[in-house]
C-alpha positions as a LaTeX table, in Angstrom:
\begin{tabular}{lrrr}
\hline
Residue & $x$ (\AA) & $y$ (\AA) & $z$ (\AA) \\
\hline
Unk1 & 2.34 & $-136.85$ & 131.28 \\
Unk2 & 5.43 & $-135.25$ & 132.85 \\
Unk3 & 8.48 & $-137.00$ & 133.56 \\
Unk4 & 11.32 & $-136.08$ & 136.17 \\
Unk5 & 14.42 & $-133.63$ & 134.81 \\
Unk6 & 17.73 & $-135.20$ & 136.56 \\
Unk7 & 20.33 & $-133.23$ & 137.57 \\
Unk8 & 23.59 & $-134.69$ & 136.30 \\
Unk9 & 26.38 & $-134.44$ & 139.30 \\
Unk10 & 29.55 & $-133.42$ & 137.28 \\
Unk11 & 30.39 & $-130.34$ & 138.31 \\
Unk12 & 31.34 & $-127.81$ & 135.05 \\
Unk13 & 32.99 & $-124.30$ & 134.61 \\
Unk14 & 31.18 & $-121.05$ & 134.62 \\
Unk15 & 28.67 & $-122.18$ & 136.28 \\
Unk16 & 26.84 & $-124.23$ & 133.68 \\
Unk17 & 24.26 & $-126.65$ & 134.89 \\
Unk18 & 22.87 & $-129.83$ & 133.26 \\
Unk19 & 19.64 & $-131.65$ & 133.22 \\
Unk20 & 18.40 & $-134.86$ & 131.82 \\
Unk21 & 14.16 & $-134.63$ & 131.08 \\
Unk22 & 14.34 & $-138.56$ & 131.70 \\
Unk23 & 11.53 & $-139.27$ & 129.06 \\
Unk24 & 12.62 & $-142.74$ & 128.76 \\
Unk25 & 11.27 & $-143.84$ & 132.03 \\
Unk26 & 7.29 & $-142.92$ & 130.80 \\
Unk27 & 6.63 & $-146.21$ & 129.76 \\
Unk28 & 8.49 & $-149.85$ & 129.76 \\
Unk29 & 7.69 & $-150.23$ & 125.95 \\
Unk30 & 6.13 & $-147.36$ & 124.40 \\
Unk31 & 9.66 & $-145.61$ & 125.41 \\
Unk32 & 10.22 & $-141.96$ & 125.42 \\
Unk33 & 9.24 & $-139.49$ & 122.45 \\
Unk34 & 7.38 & $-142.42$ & 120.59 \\
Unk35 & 5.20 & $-142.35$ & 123.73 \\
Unk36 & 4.73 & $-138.49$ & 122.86 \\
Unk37 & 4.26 & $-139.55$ & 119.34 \\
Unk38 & 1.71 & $-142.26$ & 119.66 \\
Unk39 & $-0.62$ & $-140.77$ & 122.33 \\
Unk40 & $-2.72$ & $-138.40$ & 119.75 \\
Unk41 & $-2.39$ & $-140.52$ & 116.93 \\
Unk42 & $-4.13$ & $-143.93$ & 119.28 \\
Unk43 & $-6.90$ & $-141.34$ & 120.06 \\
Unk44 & $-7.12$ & $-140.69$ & 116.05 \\
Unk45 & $-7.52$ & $-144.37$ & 115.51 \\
Unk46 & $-10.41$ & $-144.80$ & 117.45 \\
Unk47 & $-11.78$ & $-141.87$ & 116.73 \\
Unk48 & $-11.82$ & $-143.17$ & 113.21 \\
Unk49 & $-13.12$ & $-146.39$ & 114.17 \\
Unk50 & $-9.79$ & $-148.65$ & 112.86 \\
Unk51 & $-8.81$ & $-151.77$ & 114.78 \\
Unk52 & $-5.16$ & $-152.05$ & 112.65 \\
Unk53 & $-2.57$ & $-149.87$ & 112.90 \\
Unk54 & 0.25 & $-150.16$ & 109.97 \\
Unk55 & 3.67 & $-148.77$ & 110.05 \\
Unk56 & 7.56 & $-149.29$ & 108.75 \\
Unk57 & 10.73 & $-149.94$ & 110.07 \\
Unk58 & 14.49 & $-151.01$ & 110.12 \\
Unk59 & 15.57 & $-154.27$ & 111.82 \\
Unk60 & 15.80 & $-152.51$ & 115.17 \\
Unk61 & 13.42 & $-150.00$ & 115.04 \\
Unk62 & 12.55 & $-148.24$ & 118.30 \\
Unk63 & 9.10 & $-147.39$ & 116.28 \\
Unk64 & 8.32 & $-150.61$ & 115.23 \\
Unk65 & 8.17 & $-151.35$ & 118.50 \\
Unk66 & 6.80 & $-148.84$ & 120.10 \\
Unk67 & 3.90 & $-149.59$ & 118.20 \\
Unk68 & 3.37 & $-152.66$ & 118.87 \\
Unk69 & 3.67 & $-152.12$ & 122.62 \\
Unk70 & 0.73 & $-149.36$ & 121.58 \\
Unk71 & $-1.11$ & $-152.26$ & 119.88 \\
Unk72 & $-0.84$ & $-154.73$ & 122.89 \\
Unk73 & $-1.89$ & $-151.89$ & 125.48 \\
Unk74 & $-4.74$ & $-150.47$ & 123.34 \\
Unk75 & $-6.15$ & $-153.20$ & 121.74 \\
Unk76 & $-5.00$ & $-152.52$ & 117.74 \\
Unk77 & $-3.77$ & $-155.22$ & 115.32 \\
Unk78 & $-0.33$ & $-153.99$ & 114.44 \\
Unk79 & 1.32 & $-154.60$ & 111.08 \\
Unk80 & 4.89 & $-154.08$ & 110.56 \\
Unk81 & 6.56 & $-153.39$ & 107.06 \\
Unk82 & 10.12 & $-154.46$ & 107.59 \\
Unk83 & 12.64 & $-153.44$ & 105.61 \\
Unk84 & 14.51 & $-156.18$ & 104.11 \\
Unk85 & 13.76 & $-159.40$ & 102.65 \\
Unk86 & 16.64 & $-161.48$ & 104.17 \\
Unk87 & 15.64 & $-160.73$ & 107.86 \\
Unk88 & 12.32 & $-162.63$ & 107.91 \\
Unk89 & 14.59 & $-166.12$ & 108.52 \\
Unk90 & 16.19 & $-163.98$ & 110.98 \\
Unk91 & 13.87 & $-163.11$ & 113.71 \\
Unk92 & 15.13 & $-164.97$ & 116.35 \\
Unk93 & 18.30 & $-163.09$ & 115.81 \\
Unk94 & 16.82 & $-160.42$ & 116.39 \\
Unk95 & 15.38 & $-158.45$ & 119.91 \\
Unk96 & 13.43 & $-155.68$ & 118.68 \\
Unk97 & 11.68 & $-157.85$ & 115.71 \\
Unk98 & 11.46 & $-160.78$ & 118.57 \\
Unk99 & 9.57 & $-158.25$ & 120.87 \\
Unk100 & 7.19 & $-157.05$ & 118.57 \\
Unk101 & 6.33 & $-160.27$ & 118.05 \\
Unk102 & 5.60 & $-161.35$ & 121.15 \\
Unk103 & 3.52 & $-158.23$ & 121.47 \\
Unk104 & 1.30 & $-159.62$ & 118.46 \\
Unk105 & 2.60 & $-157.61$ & 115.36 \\
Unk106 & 2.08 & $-159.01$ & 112.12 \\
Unk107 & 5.43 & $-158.45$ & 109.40 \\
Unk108 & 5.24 & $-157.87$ & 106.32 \\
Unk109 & 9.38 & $-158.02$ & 104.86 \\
Unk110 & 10.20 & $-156.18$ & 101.53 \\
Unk111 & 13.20 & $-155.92$ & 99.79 \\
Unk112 & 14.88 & $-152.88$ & 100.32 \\
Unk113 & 14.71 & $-151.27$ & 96.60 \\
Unk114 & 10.63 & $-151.77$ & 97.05 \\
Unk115 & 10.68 & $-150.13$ & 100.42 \\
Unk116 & 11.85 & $-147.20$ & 99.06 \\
Unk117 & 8.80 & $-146.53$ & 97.58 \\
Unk118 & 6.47 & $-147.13$ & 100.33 \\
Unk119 & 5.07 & $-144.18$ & 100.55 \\
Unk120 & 3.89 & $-144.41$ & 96.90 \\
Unk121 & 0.00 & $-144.47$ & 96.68 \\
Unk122 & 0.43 & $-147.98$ & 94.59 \\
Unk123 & 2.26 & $-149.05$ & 97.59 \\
Unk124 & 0.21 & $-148.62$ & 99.88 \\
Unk125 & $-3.05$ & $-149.54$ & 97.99 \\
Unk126 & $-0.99$ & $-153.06$ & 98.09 \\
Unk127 & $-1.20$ & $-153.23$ & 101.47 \\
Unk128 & $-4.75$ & $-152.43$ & 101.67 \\
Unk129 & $-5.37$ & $-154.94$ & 99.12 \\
Unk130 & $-3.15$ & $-157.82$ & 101.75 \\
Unk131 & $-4.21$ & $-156.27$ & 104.83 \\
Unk132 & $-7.44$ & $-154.25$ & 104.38 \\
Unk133 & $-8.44$ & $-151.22$ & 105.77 \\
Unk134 & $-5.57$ & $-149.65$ & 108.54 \\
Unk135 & $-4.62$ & $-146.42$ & 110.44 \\
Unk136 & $-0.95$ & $-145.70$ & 108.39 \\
Unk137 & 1.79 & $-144.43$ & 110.72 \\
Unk138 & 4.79 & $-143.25$ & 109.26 \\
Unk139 & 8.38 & $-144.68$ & 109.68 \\
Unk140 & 9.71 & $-142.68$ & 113.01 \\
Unk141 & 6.34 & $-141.69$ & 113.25 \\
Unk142 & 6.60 & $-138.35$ & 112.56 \\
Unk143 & 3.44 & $-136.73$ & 111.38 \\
Unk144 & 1.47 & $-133.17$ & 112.70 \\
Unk145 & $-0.84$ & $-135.36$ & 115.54 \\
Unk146 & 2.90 & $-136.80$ & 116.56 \\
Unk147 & 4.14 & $-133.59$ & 116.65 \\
Unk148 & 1.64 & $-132.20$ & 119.04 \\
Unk149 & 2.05 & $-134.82$ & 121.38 \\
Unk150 & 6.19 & $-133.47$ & 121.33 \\
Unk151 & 4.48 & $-130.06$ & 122.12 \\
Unk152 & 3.80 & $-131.49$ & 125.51 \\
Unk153 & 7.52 & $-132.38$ & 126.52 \\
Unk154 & 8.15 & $-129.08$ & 128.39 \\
Unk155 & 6.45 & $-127.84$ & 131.59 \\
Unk156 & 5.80 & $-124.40$ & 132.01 \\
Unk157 & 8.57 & $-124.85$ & 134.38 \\
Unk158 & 10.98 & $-125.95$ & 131.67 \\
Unk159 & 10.31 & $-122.93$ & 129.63 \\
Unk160 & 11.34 & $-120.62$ & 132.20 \\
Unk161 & 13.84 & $-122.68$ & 134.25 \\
Unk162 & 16.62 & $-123.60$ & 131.01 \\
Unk163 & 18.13 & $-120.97$ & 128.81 \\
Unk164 & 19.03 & $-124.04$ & 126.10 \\
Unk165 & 17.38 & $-127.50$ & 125.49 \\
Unk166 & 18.95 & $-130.14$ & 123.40 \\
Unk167 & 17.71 & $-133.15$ & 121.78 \\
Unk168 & 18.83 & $-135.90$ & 119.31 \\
Unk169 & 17.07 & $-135.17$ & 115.88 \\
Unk170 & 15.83 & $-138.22$ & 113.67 \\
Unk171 & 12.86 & $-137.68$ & 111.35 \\
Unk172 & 12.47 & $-134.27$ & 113.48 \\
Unk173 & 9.09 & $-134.68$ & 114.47 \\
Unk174 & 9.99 & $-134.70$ & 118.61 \\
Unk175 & 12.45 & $-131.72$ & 117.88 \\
Unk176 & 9.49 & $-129.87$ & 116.15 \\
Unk177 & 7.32 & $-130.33$ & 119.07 \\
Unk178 & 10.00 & $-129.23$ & 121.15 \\
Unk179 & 10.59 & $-125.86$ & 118.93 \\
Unk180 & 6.71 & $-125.08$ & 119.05 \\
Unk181 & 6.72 & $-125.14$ & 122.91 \\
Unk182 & 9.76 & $-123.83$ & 123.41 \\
Unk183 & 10.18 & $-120.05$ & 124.83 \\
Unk184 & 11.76 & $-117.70$ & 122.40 \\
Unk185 & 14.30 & $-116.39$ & 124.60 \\
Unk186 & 15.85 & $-120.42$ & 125.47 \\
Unk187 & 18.20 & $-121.39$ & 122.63 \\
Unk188 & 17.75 & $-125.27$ & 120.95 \\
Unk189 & 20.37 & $-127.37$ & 119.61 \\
Unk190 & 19.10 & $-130.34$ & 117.80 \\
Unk191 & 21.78 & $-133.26$ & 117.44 \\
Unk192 & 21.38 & $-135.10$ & 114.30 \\
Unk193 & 21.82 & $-138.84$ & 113.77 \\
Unk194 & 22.32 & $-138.58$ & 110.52 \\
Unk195 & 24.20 & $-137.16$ & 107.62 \\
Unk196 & 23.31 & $-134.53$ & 105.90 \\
Unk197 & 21.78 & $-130.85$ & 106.00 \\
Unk198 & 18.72 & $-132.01$ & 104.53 \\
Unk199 & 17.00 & $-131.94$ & 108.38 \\
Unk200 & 16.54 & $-128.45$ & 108.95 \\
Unk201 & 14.36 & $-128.06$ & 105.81 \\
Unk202 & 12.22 & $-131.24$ & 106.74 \\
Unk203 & 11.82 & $-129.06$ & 110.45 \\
Unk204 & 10.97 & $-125.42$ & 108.65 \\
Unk205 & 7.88 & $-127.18$ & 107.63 \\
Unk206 & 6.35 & $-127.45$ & 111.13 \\
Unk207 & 7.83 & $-124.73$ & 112.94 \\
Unk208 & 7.79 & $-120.94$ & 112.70 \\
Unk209 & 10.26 & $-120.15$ & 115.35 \\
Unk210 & 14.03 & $-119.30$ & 114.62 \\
Unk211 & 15.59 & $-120.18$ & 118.23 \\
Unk212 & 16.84 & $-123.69$ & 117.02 \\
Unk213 & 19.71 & $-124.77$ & 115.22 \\
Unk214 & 20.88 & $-128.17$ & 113.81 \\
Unk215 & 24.04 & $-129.36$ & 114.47 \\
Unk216 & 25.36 & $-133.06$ & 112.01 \\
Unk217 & 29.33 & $-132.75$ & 113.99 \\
Unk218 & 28.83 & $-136.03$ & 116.18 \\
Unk219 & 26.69 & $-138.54$ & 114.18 \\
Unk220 & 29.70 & $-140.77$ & 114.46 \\
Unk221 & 29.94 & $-141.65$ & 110.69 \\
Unk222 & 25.86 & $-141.61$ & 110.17 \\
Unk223 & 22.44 & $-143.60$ & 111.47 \\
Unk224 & 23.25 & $-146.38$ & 113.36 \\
Unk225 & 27.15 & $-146.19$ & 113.50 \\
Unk226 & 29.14 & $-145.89$ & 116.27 \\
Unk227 & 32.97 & $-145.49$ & 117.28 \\
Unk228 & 35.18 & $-147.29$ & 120.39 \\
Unk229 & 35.18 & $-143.58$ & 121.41 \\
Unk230 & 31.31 & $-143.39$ & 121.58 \\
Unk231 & 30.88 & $-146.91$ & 123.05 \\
Unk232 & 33.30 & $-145.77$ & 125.81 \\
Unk233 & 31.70 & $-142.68$ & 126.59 \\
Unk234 & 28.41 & $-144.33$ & 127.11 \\
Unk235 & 29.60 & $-146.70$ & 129.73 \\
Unk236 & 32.14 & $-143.66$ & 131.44 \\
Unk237 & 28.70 & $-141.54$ & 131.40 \\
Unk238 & 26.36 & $-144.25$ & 132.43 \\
Unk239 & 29.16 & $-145.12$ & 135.40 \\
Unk240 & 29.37 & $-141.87$ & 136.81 \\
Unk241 & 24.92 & $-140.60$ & 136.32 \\
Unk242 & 23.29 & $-144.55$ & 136.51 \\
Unk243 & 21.46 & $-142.87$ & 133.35 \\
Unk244 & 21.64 & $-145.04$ & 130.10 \\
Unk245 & 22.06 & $-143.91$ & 126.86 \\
Unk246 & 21.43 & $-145.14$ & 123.71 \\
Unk247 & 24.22 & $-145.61$ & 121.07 \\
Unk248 & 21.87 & $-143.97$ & 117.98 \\
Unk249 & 19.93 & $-140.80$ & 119.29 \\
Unk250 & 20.68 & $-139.61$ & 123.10 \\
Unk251 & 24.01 & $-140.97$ & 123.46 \\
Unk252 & 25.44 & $-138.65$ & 120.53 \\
Unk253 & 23.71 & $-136.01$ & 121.94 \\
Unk254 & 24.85 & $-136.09$ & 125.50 \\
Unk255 & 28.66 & $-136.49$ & 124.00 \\
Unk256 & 27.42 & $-133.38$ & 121.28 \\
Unk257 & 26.57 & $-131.24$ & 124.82 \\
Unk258 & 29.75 & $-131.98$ & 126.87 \\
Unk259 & 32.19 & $-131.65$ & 123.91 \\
Unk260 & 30.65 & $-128.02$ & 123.37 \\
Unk261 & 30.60 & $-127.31$ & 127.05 \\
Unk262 & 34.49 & $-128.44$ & 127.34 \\
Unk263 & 35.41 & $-125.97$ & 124.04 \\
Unk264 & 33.09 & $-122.91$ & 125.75 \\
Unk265 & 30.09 & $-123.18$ & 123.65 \\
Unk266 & 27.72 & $-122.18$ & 126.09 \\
Unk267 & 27.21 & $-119.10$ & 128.08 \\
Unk268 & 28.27 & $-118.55$ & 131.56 \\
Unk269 & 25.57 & $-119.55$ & 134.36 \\
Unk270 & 23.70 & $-121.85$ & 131.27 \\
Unk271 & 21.01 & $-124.34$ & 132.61 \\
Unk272 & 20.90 & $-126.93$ & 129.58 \\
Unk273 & 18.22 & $-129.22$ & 129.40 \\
Unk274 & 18.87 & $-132.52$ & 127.55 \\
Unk275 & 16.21 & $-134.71$ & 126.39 \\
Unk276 & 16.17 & $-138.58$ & 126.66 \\
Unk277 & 13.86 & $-139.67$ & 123.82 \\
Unk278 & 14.26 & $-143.64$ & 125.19 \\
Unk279 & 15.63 & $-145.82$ & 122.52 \\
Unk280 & 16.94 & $-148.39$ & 125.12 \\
Unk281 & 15.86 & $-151.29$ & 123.70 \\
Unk282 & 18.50 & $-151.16$ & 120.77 \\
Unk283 & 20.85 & $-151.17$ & 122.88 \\
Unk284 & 20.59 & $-155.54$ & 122.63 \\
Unk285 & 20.86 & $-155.31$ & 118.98 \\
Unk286 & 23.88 & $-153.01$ & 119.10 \\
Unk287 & 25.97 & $-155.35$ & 121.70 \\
Unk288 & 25.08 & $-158.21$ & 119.42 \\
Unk289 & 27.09 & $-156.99$ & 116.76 \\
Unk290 & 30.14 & $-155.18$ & 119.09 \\
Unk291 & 30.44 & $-158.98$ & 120.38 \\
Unk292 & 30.20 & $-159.91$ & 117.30 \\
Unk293 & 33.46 & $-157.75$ & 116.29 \\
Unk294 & 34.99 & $-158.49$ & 119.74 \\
Unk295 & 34.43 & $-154.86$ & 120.50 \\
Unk296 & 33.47 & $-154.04$ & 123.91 \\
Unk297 & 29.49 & $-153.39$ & 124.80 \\
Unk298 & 27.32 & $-151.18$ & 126.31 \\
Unk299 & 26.79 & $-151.45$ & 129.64 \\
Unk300 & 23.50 & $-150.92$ & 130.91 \\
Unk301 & 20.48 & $-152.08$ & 133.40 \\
Unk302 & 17.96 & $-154.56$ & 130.88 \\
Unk303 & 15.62 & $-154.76$ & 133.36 \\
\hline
\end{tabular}
């Protein structure tokens, strides 16, 4: 499935032009590269003949939901292993967990020492014990069937269109994809969420290509932290293009791109092609705890 690449209307110097790949418009739920994610691993499922699929997540995990929105659509049971004990007397404080449960997933809250080890083999013999047989997704989602579904985020067009593409970078599997498509000549940036070099190796082990590069200078203090500076740019961006962003992923990417085009990164006559990965539905969560500190939110269309 394609989706539409928006032009965004500010005008820069030397000629640079900049695109948004509006991913996060594919589907209301299954939003933007866990769309890309899902779609070979659902056809593995029933291939395979399972009726549960079985994955982890954070309190306000765009995956968690994403698969239960998958669930709901294709007719799965969906399990949920939700890290952290104290949020199961929570839920109704909660929009993502809230969702997903109105979607039909089943959770399953562990503390988060025993989380850490759910990729153990006792762990997850555990689960099959509690749950019985499942299809096992990993957290993010990020696996080689997820990956080829990101292989299918540029268009022949895109490959010969942009000389750079840019996306946000989480467990790497949708940057991956992106690398394996991507022509060798166009330059991509990957914008981590996260701190730490530790990305690029996790991405070597998918990719053979050398046109990419990771860059960890705007994760605004790590995953899931933001700034008044980020929270501002946001609503100034989403203002002036009617495009939302979301405060973990795309929305410190899109500030990543303009900083570098301001300080002459890129090339004269570039034609930069950013990637919206979705991610809106955090968004709630987020503004719960900015009004929560009296900070200001993010402003955005919920509908």
């Amino acid at each position: 499935m394609e989706s539409i690449n928006q032009k965004i209307q500010i005008t820069f110097p030397k000629g640079i032009e900049l695109y948004m790949k509006r991913d996060d418009l594919l589907h209301p739920i299954i939003s933007g590269n866990k769309f890309r994610k899902l779609k070979y691993n659902i056809e593995e499922a029933k291939r395979l003949g399972f009726a549960t699929l079985l994955t982890f997540g954070g309190a306000f995990s765009n995956h968690i939901l994403a698969v239960a929105g998958a669930g709901a659509e294709y007719g799965f049971t969906t399990i949920g292993v939700i890290r952290g004990e104290e949020l199961e007397s929570k839920i109704h404080e909660n929009p993502t967990l809230v969702k997903a449960q109105e979607l039909g997933m089943q959770f399953y809250f562990v503390s988060r020492s025993a989380y850490r080890d759910k990729e153990s083999l006792s762990f997850i013999a555990n689960l099959q014990k509690i749950f019985g047989n499942f299809y096992l997704l990993p957290e993010g989602g990020t696996n080689e069937l997820a990956i080829k579904g990101c292989e299918e985020i540029l268009t022949n067009e895109d490959k010969q269109f942009f000389t750079h593409v840019v996306s946000a970078v989480g467990t790497g599997g949708t940057f991956s994809g992106i690398i394996n498509s991507s022509n060798e000549k166009q330059q991509l940036i990957g914008f981590s969420s996260l701190k730490g070099a530790f990305l690029s190796d996790v991405i070597r082990n998918f990719v053979v290509k050398t046109n990419w590069d990771i860059n960890d200078d705007y994760h605004f203090g790590g995953y899931g932290k933001v700034t008044d500076e980020l929270i501002e740019f946001l609503n100034s961006f989403y203002n002036q293009t009617t495009i939302p962003l979301d405060p973990v992923y795309t929305g410190k990417m899109v500030f990543g791109v303009l900083d570098k085009i301001r300080n002459g990164y890129f090339p004269e006559n570039s034609k930069i092609l950013m990637i919206h990965t979705g991610g809106l539905q955090g968004i709630k969560g987020m503004n719960f705890a900015l009004r929560n500190k009296n900070k200001e939110i993010i402003n955005y269309d919920e509908n």
